[in-house]
C-alpha positions in Angstrom: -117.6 -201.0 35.7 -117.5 -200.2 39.4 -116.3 -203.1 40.8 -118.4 -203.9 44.6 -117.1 -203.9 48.0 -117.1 -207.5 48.4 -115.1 -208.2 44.8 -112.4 -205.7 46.2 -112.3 -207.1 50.2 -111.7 -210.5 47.9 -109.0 -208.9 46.4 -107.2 -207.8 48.9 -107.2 -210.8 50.4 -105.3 -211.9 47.6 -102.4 -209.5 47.5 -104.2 -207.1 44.8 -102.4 -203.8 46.0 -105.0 -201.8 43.4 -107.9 -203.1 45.2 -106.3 -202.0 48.2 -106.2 -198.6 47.1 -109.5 -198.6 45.8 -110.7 -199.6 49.0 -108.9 -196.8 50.7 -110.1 -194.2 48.6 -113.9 -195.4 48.6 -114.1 -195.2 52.4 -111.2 -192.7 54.1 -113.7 -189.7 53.7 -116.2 -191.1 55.6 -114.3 -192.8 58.1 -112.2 -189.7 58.8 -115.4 -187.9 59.2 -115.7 -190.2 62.4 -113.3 -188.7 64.9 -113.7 -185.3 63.2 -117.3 -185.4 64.1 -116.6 -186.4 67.5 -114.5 -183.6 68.4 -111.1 -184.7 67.6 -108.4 -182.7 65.5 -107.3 -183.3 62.1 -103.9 -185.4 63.7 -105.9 -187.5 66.0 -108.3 -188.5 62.9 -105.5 -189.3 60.8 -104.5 -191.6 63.0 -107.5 -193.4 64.0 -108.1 -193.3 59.9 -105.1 -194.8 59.9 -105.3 -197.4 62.3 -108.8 -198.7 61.2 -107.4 -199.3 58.0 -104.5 -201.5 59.6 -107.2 -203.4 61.5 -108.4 -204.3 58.3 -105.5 -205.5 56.9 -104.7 -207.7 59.7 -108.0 -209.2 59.9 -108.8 -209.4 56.1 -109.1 -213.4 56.1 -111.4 -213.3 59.0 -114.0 -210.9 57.6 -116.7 -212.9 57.6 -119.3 -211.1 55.0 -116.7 -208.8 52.6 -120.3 -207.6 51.0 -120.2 -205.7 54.5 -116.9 -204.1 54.8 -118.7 -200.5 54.8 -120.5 -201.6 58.0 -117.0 -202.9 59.8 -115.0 -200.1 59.0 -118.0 -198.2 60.3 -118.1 -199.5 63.5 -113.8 -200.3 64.0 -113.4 -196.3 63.1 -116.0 -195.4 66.0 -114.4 -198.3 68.6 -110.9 -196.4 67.4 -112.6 -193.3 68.2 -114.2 -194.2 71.7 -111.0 -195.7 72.4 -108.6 -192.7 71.9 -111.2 -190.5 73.8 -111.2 -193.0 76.6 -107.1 -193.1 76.4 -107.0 -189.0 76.6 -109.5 -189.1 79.6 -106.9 -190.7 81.8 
């Protein structure tokens, strides 16, 4: 059985490195669609991919509702996004 968001996000938190993955490979798709979508090339969405994932990790404990972790990466890959566009702009 599948196991849900919220059983992996607790995990994680744990040190589980296969939740981890699972994690990763549930949500890079979509999240890399993000800065695609917006215009960016394949480099600059790796790296947003990349560093909404590391925003994750450093604020694991503080997730407040794991359930939601679809929703936060969500909205941390577009905040990435808007903030690399903002960054190229100057």
């Amino acid at each position: 059985m599948e196991k849900t968001d919220e059983e992996l996000v607790l995990a994680c938190r744990q040190g589980d490195d296969e939740a981890w993955s699972l994690l990763v490979a549930r949500y890079q798709r979509l999240l890399y669609a993000i800065p695609r979508r917006a215009g960016l090339d394949e480099d600059a969405a790796a790296d947003i991919l990349q560093r909404t994932f590391l925003k994750m990790l450093e604020n694991l404990e503080q997730i407040k509702k794991p359930a939601q972790i679809h929703a936060w990466l969500v909205t941390t890959a577009r905040r990435e996004t808007l903030h690399f566009l903002r960054q190229r702009q100057k």
